[in-house]
N, CA, C and O of each residue as an XYZ file, in Angstrom:
264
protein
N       0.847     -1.177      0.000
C       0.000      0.000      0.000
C       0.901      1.251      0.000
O       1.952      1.024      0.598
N       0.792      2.716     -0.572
C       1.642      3.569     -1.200
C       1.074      4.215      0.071
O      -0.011      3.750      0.420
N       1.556      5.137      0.791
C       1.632      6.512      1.595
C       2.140      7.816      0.615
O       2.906      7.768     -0.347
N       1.498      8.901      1.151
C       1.334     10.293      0.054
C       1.530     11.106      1.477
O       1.054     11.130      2.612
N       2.641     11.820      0.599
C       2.606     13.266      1.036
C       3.052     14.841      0.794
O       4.218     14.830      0.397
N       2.745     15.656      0.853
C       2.735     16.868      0.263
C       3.827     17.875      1.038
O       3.921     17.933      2.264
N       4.483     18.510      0.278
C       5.549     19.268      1.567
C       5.229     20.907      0.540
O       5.236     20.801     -0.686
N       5.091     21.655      0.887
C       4.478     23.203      0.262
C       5.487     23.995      0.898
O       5.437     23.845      2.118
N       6.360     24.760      0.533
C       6.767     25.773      0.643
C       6.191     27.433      0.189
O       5.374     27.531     -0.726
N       6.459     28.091      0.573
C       6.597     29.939     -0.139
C       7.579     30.341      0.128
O       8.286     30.071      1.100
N       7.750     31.060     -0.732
C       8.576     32.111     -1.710
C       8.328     33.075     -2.012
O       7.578     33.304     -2.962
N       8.965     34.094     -1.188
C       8.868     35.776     -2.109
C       9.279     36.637     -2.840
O      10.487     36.471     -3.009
N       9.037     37.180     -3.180
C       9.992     37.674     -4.335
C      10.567     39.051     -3.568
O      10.185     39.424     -2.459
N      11.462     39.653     -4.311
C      12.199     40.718     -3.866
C      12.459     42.098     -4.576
O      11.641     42.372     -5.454
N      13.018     42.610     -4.447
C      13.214     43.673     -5.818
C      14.175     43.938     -5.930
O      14.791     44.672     -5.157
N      14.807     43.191     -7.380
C      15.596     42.518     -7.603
C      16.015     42.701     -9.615
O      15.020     42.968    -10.289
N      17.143     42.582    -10.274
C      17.114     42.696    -11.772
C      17.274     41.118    -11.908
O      17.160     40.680    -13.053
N      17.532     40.178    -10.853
C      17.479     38.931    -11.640
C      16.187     38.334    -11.547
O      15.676     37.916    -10.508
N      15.756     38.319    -12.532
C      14.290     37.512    -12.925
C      14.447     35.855    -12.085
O      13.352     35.351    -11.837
N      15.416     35.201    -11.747
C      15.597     33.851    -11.636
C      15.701     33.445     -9.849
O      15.741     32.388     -9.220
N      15.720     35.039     -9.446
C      16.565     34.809     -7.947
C      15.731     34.032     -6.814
O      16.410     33.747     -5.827
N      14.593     33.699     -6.781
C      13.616     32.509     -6.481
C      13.912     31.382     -6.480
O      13.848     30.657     -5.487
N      14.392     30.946     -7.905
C      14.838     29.299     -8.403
C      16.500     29.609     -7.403
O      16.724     29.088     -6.311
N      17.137     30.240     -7.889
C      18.302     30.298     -7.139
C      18.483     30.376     -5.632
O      19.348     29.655     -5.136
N      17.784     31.147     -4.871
C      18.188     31.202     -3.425
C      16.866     29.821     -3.114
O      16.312     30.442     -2.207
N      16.384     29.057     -3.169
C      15.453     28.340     -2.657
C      16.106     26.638     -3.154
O      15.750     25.501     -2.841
N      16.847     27.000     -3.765
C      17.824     25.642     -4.694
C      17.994     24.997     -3.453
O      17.062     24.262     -3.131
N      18.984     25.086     -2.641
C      19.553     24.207     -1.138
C      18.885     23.971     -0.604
O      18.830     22.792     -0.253
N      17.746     25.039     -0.085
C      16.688     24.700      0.858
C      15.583     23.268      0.283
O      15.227     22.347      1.017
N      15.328     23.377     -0.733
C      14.226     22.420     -1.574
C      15.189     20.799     -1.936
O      14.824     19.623     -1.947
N      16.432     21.420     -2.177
C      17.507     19.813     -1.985
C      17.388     19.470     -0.821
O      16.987     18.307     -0.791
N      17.620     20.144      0.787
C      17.618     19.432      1.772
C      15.955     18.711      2.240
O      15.873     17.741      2.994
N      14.775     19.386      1.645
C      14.258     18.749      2.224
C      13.939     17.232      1.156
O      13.272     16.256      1.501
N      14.532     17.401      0.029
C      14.148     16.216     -0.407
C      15.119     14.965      0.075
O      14.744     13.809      0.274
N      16.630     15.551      0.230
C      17.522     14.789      0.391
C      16.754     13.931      2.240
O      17.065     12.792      2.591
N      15.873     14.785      3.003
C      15.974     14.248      4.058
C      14.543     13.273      3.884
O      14.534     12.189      4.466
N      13.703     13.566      3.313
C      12.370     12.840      2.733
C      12.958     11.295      2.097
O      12.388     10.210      2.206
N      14.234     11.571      1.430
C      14.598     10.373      0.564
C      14.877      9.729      1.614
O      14.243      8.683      1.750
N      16.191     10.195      3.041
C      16.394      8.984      3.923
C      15.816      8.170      4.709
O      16.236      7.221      5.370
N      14.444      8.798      4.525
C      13.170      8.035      5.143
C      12.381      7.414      4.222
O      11.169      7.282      4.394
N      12.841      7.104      3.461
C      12.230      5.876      2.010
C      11.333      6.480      1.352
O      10.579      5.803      0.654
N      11.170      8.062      1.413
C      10.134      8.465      0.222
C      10.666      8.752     -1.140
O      11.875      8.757     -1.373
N       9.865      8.963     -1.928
C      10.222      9.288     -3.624
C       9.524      9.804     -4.072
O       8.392      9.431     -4.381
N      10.297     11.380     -4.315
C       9.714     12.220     -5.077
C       9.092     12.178     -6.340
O       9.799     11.720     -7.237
N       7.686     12.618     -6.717
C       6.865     11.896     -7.694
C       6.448     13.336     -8.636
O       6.152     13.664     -9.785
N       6.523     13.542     -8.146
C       6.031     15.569     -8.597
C       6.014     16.182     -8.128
O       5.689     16.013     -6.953
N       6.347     17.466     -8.611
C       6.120     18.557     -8.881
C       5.093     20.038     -9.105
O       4.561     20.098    -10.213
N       4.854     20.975     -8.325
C       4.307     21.823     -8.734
C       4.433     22.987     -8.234
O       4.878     23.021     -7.086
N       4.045     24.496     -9.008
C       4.372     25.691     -8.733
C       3.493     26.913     -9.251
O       3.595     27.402    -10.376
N       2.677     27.300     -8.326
C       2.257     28.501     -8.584
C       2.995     30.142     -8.166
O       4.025     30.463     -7.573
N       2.118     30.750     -8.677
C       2.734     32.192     -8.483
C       1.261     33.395     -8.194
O       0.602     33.820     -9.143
N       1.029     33.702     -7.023
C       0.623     34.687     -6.913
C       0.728     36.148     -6.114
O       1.099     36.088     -4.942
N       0.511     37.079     -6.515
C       1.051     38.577     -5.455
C       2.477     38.378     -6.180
O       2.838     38.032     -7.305
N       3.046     38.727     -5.099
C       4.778     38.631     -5.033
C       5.341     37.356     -4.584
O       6.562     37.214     -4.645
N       4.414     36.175     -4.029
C       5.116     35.023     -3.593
C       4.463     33.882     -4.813
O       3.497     33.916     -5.576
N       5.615     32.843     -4.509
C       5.625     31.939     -5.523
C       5.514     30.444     -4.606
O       6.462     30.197     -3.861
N       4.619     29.683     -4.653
C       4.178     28.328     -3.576
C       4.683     27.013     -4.480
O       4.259     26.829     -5.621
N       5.463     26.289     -3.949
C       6.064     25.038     -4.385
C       5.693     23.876     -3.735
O       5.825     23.803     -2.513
N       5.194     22.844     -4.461
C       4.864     22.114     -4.231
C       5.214     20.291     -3.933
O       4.477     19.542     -4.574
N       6.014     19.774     -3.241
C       6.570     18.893     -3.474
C       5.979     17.457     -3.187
O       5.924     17.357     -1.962
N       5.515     16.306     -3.778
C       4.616     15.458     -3.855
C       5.678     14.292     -3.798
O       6.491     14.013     -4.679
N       5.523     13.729     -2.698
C       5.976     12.690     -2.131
C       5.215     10.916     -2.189
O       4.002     10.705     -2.192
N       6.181      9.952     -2.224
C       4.911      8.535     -2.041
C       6.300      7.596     -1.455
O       7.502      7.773     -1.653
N       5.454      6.375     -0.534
C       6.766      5.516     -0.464
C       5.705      4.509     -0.266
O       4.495      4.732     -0.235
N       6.458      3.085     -0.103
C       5.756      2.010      0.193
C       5.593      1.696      1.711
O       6.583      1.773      2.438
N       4.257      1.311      2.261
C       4.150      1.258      3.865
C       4.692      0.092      4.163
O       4.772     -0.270      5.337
């Protein structure tokens, strides 16, 4: 039987000339939590990302076997 789970972050934006600086400063933070999700036997399955206002919500979709 599969277990699900969802890990959501936000993100704000700044004012800023790099269009990218979101994907960039949130890079380490979004590796550690997968790297620590993986040592507990989950596997990342998807993906997702909205954007509204000035913040940007990430979505990380988790499953492992019980």
């Amino acid at each position: 039987m599969m277990e699900y789970k969802v890990e959501a972050r936000t993100y704000y934006t700044k004012m800023t000339t790099n269009a990218n600086h979101i994907a960039e400063s949130s890079q380490e933070e979004v590796q550690e939590i997968i790297d620590g999700y993986a040592a507990d036997g989950w596997r990342l399955v998807s993906t997702d990302a909205t954007s509204f206002g000035l913040a940007v919500y990430v979505y990380l979709y988790f499953e492992r076997d019980r």
